[in-house]
N, C-alpha and C positions, 0 to 999 in steps of 0.2 A: 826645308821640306815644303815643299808645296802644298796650298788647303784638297787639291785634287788628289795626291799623293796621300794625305793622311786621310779621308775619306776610305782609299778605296784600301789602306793597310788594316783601318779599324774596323770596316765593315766583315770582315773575313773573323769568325770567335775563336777564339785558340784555345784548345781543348789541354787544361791541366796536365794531364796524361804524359803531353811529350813534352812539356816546360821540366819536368822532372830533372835535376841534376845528378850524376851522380855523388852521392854526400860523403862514400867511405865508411857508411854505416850499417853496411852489410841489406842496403836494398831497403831501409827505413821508410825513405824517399818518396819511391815507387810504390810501396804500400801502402803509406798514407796517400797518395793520390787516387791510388786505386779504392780505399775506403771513403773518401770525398765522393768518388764517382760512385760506388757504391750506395750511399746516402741520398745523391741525387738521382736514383735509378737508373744511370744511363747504362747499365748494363741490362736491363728491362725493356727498356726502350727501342735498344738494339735488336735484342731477340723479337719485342712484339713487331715490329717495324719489316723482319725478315719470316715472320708467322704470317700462312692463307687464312683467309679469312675465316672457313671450318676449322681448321687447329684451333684456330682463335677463340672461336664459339666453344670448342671441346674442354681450353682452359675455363675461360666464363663459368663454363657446367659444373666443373668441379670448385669453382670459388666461387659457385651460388650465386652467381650475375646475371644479368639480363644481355641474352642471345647480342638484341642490337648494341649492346656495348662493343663489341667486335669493329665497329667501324671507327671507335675512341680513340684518338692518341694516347698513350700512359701517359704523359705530361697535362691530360684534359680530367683525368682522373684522382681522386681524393688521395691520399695516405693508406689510409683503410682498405679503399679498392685495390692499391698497388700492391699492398701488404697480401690479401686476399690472392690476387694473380701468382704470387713468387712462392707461395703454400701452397698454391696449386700444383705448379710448375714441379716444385719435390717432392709430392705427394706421388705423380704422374711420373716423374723420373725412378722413385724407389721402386713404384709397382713393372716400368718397365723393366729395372733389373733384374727383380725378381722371375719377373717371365721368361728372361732371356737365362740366366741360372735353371730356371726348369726345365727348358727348352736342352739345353746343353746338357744336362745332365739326365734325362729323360730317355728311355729304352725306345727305340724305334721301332713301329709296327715292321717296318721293312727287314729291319733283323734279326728278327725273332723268326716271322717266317724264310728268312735264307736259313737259319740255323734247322726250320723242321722236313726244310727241303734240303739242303745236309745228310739230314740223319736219315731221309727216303732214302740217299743215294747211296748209302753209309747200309741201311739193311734192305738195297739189293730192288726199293717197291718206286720204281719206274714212272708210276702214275701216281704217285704219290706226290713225287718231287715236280711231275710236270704242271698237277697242282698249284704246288706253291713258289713254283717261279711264273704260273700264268698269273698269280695275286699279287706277287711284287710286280712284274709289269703291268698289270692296269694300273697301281697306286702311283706306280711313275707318270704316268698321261695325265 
């Protein structure tokens, strides 16, 4: 091999990840590689890397950081800070669950009033009903 050949094979870092063999141990392998990279953050890194720079700021807020942190690589940042960031991150993921859970299971203004404009139609009151389909239609615009 040539010194220019081995240069430009070395300069390229070869990420754990895909060195993985299969061992026959039911995925052992790839778990620990994936716990490696977990250790070294680079699944933090990824995510901050693909975060705008206000999401970014929004995680900070909740892991009690400083705004300008936002322009920081994760790899420029302490232990502590990274730790702080990925508590955020769950904290910010549980609370969206849950919103999304209330949201989904949560009674709609929209039909409640088809059901009382329904029951206009149901006893006969005209302008009752014209009511409450003129209230779902603006709630739609």
């Amino acid at each position: 091999m040539l010194p220019s050949q081995r240069a430009a094979t070395t300069a390229t870092p070869a990420n754990h990840l895909h060195l993985v063999q299969s061992d026959g141990r039911a995925g052992f392998g790839a778990l620990r590689a994936e716990l490696h990279a977990r250790c070294e953050d680079e699944d933090l890194a990824t995510l901050w890397r693909e975060l705008m720079t206000n999401e970014r700021k929004t995680l900070l807020a909740s892991a009690q950081m400083e705004p300008r942190d936002a322009l920081r690589s994760i790899g420029e940042m302490s232990k502590v800070e990274r730790n702080a960031i990925r508590a955020a991150i769950g904290r910010m993921s549980q609370y969206a669950l849950r919103l999304r859970d209330r949201l989904e299971t949560a009674e709609r203004p929209s039909r409640q009033m088809a059901r009382q404009a329904r029951q206009a139609l149901i006893d006969g009151d005209r302008q009752a009903a014209l009511h409450w389909l003129n209230l779902i239609e603006q709630g739609a615009q």
